[in-house]
C-alpha positions as CSV (number, residue, x, y, z in Angstrom):
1,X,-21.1,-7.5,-17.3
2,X,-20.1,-6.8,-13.7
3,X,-23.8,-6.2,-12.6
4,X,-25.0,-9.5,-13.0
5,X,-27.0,-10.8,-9.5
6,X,-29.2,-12.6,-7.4
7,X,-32.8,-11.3,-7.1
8,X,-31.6,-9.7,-3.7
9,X,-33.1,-6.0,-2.5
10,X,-29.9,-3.3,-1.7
11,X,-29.9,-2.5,1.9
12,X,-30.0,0.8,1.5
13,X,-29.2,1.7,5.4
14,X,-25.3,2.4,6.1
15,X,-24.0,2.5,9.2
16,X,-20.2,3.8,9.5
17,X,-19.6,2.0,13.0
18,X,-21.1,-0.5,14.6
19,X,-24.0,-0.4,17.2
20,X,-21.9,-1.4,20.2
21,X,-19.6,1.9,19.6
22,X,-20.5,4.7,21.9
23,X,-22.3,7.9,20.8
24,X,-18.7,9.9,21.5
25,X,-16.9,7.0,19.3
26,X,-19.3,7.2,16.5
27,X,-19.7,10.7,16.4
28,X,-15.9,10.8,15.8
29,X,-16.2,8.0,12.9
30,X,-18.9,10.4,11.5
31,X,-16.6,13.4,11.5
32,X,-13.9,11.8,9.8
33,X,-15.4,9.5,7.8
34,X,-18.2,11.5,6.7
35,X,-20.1,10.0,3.9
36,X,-21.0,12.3,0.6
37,X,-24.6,12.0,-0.4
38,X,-26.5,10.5,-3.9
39,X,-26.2,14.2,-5.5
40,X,-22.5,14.7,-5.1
41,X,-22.0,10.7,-6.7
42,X,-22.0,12.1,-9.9
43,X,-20.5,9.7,-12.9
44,X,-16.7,11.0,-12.1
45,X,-17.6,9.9,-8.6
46,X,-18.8,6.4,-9.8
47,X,-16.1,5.7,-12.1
48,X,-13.5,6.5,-9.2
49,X,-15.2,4.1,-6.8
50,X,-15.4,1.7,-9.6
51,X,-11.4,2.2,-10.7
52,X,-10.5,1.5,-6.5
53,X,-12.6,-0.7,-5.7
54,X,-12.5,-2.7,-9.2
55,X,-10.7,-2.5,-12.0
56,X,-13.0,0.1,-13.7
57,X,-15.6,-0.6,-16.3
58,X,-18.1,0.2,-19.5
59,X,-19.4,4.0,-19.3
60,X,-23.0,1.8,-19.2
61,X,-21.5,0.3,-15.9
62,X,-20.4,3.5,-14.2
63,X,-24.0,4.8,-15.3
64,X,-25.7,1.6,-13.5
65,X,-23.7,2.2,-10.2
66,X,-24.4,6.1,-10.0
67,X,-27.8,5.3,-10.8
68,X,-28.3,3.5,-7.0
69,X,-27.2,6.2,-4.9
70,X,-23.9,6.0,-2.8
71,X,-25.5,3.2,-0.6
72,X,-26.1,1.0,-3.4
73,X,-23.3,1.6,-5.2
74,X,-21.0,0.7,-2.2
75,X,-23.5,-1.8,-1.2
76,X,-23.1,-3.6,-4.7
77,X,-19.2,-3.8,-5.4
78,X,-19.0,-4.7,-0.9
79,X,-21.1,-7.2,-0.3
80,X,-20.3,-9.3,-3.6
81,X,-20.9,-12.5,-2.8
82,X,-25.0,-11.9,-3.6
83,X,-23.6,-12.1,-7.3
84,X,-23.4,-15.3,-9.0
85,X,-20.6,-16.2,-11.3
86,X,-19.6,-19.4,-13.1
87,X,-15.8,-18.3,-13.1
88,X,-13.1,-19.9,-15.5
89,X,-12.4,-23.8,-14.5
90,X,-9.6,-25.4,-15.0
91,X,-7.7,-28.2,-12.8
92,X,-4.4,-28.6,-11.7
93,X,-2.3,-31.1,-11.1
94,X,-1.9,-31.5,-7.1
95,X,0.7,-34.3,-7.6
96,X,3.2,-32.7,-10.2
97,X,5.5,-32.1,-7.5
98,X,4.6,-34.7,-5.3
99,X,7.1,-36.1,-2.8
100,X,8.5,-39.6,-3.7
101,X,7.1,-42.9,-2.8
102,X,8.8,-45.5,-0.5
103,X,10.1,-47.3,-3.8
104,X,11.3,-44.2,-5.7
105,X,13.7,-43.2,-2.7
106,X,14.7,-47.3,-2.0
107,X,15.8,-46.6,-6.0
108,X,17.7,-43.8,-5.6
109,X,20.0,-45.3,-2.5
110,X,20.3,-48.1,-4.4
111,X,21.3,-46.3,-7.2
112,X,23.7,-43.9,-5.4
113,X,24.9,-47.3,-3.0
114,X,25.6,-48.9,-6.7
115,X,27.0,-46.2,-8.1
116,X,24.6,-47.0,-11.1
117,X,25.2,-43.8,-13.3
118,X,22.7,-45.0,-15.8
119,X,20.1,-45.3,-13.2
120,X,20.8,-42.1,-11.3
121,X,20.7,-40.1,-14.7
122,X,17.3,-41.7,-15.5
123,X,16.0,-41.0,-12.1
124,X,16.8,-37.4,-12.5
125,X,15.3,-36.9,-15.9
126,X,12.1,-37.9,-14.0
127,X,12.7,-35.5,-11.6
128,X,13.6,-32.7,-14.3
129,X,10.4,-33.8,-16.5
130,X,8.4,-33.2,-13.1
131,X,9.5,-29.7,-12.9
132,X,8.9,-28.6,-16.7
133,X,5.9,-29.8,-16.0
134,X,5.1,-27.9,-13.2
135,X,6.6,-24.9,-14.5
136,X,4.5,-25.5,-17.4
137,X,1.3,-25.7,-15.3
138,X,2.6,-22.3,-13.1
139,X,2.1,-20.3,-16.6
140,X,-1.3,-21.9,-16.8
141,X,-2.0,-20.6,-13.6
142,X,-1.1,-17.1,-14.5
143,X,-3.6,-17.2,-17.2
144,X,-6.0,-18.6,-15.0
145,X,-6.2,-15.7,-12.6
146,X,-5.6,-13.4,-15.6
147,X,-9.2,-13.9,-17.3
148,X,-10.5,-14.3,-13.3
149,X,-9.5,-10.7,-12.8
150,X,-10.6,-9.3,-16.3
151,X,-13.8,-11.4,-16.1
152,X,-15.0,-11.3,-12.8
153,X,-18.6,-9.3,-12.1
154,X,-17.1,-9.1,-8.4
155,X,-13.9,-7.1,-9.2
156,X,-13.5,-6.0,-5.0
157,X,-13.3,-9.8,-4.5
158,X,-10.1,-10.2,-7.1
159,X,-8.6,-6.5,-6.2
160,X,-8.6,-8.0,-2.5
161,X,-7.3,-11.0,-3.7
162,X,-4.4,-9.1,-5.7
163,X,-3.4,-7.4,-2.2
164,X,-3.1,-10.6,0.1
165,X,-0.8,-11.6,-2.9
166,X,1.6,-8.9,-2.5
167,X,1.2,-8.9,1.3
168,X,1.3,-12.2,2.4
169,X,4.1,-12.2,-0.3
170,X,5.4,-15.8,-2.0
171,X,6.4,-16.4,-5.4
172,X,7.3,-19.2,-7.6
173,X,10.9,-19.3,-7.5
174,X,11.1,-19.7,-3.4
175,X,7.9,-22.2,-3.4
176,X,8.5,-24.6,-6.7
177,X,5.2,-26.1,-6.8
178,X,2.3,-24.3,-9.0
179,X,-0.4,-26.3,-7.1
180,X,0.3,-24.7,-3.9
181,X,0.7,-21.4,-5.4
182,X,-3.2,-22.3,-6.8
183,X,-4.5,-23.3,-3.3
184,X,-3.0,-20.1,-1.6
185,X,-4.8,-17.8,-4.1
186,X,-8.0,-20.2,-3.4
187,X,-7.4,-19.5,0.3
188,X,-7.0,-15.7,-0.2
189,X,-10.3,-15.6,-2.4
190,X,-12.3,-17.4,0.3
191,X,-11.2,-15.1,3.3
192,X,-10.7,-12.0,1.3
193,X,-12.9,-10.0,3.7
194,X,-11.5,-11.5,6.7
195,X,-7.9,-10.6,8.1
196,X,-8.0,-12.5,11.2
197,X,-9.0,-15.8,9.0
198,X,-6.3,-14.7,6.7
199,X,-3.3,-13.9,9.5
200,X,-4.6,-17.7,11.1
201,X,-4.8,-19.4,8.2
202,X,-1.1,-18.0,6.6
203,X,0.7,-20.3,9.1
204,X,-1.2,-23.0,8.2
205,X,-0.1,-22.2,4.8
206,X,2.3,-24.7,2.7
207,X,3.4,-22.1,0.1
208,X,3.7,-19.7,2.9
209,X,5.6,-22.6,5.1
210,X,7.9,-23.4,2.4
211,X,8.8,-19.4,1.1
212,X,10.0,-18.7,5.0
213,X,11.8,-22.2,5.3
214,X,8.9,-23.1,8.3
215,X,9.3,-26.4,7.2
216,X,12.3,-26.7,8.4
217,X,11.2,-25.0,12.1
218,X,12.4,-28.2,14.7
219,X,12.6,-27.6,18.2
220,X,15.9,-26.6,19.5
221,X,16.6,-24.9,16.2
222,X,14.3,-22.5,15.4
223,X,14.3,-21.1,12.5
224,X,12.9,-17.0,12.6
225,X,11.8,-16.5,8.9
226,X,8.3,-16.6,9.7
227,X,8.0,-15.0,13.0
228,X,10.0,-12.5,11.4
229,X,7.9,-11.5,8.5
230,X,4.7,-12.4,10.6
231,X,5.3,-9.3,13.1
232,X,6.9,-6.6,10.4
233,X,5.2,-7.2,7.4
234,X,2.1,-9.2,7.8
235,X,0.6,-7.9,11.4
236,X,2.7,-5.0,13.1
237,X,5.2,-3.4,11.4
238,X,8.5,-2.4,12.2
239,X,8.7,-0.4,16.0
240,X,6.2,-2.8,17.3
241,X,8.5,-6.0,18.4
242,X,11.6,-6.7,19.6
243,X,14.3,-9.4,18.6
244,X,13.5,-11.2,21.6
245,X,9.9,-11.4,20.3
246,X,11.1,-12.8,16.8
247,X,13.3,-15.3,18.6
248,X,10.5,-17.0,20.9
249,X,7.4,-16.2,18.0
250,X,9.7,-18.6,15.8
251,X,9.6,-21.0,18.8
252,X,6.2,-20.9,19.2
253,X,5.8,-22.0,15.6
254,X,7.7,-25.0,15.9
255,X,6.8,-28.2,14.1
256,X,4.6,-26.1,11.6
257,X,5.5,-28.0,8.5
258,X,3.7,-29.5,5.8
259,X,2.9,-33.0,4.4
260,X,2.3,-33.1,1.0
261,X,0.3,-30.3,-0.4
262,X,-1.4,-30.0,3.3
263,X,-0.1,-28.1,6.6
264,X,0.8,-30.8,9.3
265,X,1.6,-30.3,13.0
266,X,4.9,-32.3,14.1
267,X,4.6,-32.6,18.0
268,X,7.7,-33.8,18.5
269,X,9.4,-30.9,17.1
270,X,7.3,-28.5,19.2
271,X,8.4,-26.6,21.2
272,X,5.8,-26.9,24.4
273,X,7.4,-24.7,26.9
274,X,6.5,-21.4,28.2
275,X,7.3,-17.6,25.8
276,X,8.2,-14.7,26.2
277,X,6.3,-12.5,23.9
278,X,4.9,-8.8,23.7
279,X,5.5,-8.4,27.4
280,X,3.1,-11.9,27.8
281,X,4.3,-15.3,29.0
282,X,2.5,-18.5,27.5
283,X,3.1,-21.8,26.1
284,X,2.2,-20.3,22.6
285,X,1.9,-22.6,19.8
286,X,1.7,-20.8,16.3
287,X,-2.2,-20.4,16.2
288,X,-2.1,-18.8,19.8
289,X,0.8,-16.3,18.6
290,X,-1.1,-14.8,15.6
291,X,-4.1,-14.2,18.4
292,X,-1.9,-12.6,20.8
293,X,-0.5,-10.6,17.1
294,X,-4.4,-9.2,16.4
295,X,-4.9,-7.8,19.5
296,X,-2.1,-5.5,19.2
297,X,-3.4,-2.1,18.5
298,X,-0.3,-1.8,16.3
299,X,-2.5,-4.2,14.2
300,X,-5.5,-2.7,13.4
301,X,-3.8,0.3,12.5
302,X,-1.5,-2.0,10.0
303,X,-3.9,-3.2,8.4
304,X,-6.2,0.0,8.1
305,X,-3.0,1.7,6.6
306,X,-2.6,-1.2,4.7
307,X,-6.6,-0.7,3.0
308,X,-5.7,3.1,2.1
309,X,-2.3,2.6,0.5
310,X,-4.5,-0.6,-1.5
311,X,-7.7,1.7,-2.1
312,X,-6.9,5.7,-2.1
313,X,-3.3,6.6,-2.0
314,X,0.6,5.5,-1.7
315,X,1.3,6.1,1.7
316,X,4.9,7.2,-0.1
317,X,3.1,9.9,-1.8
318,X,2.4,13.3,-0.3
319,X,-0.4,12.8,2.4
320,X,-3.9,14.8,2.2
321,X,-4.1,16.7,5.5
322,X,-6.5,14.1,7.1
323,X,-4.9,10.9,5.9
324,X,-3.8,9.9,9.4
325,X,-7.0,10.2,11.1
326,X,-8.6,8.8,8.1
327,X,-6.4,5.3,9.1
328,X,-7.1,5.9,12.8
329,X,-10.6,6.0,11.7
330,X,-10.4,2.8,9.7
331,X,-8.8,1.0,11.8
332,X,-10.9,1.6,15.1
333,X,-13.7,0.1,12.7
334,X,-11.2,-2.8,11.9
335,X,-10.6,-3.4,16.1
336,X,-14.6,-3.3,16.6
337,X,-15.5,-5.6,13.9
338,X,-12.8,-8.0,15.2
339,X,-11.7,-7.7,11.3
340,X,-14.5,-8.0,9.4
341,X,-13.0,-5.9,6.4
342,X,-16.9,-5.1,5.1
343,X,-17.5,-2.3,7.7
344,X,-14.1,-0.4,7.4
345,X,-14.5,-0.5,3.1
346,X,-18.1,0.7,3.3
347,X,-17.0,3.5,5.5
348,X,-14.2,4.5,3.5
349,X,-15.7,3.9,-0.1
350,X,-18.3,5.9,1.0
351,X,-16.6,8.9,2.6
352,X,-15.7,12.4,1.4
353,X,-12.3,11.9,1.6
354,X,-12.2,9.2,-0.9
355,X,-13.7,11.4,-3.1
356,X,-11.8,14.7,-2.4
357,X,-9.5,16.4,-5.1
358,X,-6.8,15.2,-3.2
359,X,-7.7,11.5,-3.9
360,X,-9.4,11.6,-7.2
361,X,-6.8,10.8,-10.2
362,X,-3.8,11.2,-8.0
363,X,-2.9,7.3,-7.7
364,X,-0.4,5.3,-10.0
365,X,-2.1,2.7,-11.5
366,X,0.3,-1.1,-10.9
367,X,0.2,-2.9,-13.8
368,X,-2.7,-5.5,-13.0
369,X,-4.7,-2.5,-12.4
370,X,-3.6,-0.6,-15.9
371,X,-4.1,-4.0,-18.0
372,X,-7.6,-5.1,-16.3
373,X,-8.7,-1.3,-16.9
374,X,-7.7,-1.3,-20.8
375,X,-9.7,-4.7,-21.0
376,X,-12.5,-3.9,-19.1
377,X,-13.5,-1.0,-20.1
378,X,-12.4,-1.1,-23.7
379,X,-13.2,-5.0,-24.0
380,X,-10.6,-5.7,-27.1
381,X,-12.4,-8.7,-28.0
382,X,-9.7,-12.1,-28.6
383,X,-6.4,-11.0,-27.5
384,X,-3.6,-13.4,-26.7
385,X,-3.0,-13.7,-22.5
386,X,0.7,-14.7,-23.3
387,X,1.7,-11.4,-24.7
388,X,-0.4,-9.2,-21.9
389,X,1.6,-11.6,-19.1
390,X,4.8,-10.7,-20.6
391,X,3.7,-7.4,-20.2
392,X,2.9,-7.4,-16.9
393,X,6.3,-9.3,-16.0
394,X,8.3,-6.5,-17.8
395,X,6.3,-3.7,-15.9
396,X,6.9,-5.3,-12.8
397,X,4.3,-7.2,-11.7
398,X,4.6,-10.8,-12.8
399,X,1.0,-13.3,-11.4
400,X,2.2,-15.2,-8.6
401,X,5.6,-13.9,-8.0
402,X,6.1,-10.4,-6.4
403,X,9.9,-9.9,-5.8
404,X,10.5,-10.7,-2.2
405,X,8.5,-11.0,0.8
406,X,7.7,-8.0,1.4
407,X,5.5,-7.9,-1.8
408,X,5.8,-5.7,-4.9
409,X,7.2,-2.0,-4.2
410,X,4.0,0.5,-5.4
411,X,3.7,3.7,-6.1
412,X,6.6,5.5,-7.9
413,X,8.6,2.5,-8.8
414,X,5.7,1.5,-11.1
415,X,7.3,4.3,-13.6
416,X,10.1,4.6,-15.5
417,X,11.6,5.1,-18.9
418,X,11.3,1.5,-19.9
419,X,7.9,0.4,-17.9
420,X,6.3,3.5,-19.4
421,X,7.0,2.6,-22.7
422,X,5.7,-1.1,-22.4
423,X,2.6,0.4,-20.9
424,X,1.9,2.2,-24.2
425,X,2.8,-0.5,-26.2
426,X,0.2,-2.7,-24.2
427,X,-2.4,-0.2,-24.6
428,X,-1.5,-0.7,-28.8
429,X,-1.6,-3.9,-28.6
430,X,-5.3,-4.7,-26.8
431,X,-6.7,-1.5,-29.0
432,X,-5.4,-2.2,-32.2
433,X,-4.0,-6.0,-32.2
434,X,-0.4,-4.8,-32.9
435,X,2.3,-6.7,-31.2
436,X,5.9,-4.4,-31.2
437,X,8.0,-7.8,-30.4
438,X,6.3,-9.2,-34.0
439,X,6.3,-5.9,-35.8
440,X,2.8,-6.8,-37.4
441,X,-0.7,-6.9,-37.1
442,X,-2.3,-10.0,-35.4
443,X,-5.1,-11.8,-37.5
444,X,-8.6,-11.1,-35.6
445,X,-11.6,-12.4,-36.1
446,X,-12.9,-9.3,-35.8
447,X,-11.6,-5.9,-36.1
448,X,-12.0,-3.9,-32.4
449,X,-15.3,-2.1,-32.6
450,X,-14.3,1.1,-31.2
451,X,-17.6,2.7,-31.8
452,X,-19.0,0.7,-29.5
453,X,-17.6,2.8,-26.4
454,X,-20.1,5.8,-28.2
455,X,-22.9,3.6,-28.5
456,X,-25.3,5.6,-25.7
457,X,-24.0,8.7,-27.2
458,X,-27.2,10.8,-28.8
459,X,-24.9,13.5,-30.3
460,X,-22.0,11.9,-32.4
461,X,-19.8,15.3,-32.1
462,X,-15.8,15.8,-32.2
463,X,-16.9,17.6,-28.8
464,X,-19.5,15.2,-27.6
465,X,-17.2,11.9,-28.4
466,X,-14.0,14.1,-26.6
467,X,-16.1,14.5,-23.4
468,X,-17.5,11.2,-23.1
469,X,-14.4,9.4,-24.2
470,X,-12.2,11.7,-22.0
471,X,-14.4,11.1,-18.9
472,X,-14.6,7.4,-19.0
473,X,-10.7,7.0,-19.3
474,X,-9.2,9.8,-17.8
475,X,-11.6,10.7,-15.1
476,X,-10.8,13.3,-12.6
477,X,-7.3,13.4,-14.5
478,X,-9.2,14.6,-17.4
479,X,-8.3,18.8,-18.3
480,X,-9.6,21.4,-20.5
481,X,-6.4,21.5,-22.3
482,X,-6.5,18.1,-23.1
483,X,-9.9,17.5,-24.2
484,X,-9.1,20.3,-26.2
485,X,-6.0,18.7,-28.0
486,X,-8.4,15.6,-28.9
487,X,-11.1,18.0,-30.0
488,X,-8.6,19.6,-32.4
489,X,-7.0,16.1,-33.5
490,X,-11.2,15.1,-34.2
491,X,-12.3,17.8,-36.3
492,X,-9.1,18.1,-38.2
493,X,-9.6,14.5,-39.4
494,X,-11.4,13.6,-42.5
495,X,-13.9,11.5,-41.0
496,X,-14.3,12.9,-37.7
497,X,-16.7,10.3,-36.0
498,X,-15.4,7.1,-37.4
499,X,-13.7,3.9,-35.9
500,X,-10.2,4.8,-37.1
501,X,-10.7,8.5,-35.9
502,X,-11.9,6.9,-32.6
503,X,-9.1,4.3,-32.4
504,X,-6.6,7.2,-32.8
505,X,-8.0,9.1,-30.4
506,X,-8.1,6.0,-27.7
507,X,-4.2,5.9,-28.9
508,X,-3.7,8.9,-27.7
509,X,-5.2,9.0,-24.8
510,X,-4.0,5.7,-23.1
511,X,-0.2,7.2,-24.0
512,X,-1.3,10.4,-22.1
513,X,0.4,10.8,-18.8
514,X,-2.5,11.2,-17.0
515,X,-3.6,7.8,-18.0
516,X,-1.6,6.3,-15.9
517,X,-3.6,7.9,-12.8
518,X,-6.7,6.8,-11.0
């Protein structure tokens, strides 16, 4: 259950800017981000804020977070680290891809000096063993963060985690070493509220060192990977900087390498004199460059864009009217709080636009957020995480390894021919145990307890189990038409109120187009 916490009282009292604004600034917050009140958070309202700001949940769940008001409810899902967890353990290897020891690279030279064949080839097959395991322990890892993210009673915590993944964007292939891959996400969980932590803390990064080739960053030969990315995708965007800017940044972040599994600072290969950057001249060094990078207004308003394409809508999608003041708004609240994340989210979680027709049921779900959806609100009991992984690789968005830097596309290119398909077959599989790649039914222990999503319901109707059902997993996408259909499909069926009735109807619903919105 997500609602598991401390004995802590809900601060109740919401404030949409902080104190230091002035009147004129926070009156302006208030017009644009003006907050709905407890009797418009009905349970549509809930289960939105608990779909963006989670993963969704039970309809028991969406009753417990209407239940506290709009304060509480935001309150509850922001401010989750009052909520205790024992989340899923598991250790990793740090020295699977370790570098070699004196003696290991005496052995090769000798072997190469030699021309010892035998040696060489039994060299390498410890090298080769060394990477199947690691590859072996990378798939671990996916399943790791897998049950984190179904599991979790702080879903924000894992959704923010899932977006400094595909915006501080490595992956596997570039990096080759699952334990740093681990740490990063480690890194991302701890600071998840916290962009200017995060935008520091990236160049200290070795996954992030490795992806953009930092590593090899010497002075005299900068190297303008990171610098690069820093500026366009992590801080600014494009517009923002110039190629000169690029050219020094990636000076001022020489001799950021790595030892090990650890960032290290090689003086030598620093370059100590004076740069030319965003119209400013310093002696920047790499931690001084991401400062001079967050004060940037550009920055704020990055990253507040950044929040509503994450929480409310593809910025590639048609834009509601007020969408650019909206991320003005947010990120004026983002400058103030020196990017705190907490005040911004409360703000915008609590606000009418989040909640306007607009918003509501007009967002693609990715993947991650179809697949934790199905198993947290339908909770299928023991399915396999091999199969679901597949899944998510074949939809597009593989744990641990969006595409390119610049993080996995969004919006409209979750949706074709073939990812649509695999989406429905996913749905059949968690409901029903059916895997189309075996063409059978897997053994469960149990058979899914579909009845168990009408459990609260008093009156066991075709209509009654068609609204409730139609509510929790459609939600504002939910139309007469279609609840109609179901109501049809129910009463035309022998036995109307059953678990095989219900496990039709969920069947047909998670292959319904607008399942596929949030």
């Amino acid at each position: 259950m997500i609602f598991r916490c401390r004995n802590r009282p809900i601060n109740r009292t919401f404030y949409f800017y902080p104190a230091r604004y002035s009147t004129d600034e926070g009156d302006t917050m208030n017009r644009i981000l003006q907050p709905i009140n407890d009797e418009q958070f009905g349970f549509t309202e809930a289960q939105h804020l608990l779909r963006r700001a989670g993963f969704g949940g039970r309809a028991e769940q969406v009753a417990m977070l209407q239940r506290q008001g709009i304060d509480g409810a935001v309150d509850h899902l922001v401010e989750y680290s009052r909520i205790d967890w024992d989340a899923p353990q598991e250790t990793f290897d740090a020295d699977l891809k370790r570098p070699p020891t004196a003696e290991e690279r005496a052995a090769w030279r000798q072997a190469r000096k030699d021309n010892d064949a035998e040696e060489l080839e039994r060299l390498k097959k410890i090298r080769q063993q060394s990477d199947r395991e690691d590859r072996k322990q990378a798939r671990l890892l996916q399943r790791w963060w897998l049950r984190r993210l179904a599991e979790s009673p702080r879903p924000l915590e894992e959704k923010l985690v899932l977006l400094w993944q595909g915006h501080f964007a490595v992956n596997y292939r570039g990096v080759k070493d699952s334990y740093l891959l681990h740490k990063q996400n480690e890194f991302f969980r701890k600071h998840a509220m916290q962009f200017a932590a995060l935008a520091k803390g990236i160049v200290h990064d070795p996954a992030m060192l490795i992806f953009l080739n930092n590593d090899r960053n010497r002075k005299g030969r900068p190297n303008e990977n990171l610098a690069r990315e820093l500026m366009e995708l992590f801080t600014l965007g494009v517009g923002h900087y110039t190629e000169n800017d690029i050219k020094e940044g990636a000076r001022a972040l020489t001799g950021y390498t790595r030892r090990d599994n650890d960032f290290a600072f090689n003086r030598r290969q620093h370059d100590t004199g004076n740069k030319q950057i965003l119209g400013t001249r310093s002696a920047y060094d790499g931690d001084s460059f991401v400062s001079l990078l967050l004060k940037q207004p550009a920055c704020s308003r990055f990253i507040a864009a950044k929040l509503y394409d994450h929480f409310v809508m593809d910025l590639t999608d048609p834009a509601p009217s007020d969408r650019d003041k909206v991320i003005a708004a947010l990120a004026e609240v983002i400058r103030r709080s020196r990017y705190d994340l907490k005040p911004a989210l409360k703000a915008l979680f609590s606000s009418k636009h989040f909640y306007s027709a607009a918003v509501m049921g007009a967002k693609i779900k990715s993947p991650v957020e179809l697949t934790i959806e199905l198993i947290r609100t339908l909770e299928p009991g023991d399915y396999e995480e091999k199969p679901v992984l597949d899944a998510l690789r074949m939809m597009g968005q593989d744990l641990f390894n969006p595409p390119n830097v610049a993080g996995w596309p969004g919006g409209r290119a979750w949706i074709n021919t073939s990812t649509l398909f695999v989406r429905q077959n996913l749905a059949t599989y968690l409901i029903t145990g059916h895997r189309p790649d075996r063409g059978r039914y897997r053994a469960r222990s149990q058979p899914y307890d579909a009845m168990a999503l009408l459990r609260d319901l008093p009156n066991r109707t075709p209509e009654a189990a068609v609204t409730h059902l139609t509510d929790l997993l459609l939600g504002a996408a939910a139309n007469s038409n279609r609840r109609a259909q179901l109501r049809q499909f129910l009463t035309d069926r022998k036995d109307k109120i059953a678990n095989d009735s219900i496990i039709a109807m969920l069947l047909l619903i998670t292959a319904m187009p607008e399942y596929q919105l949030c």
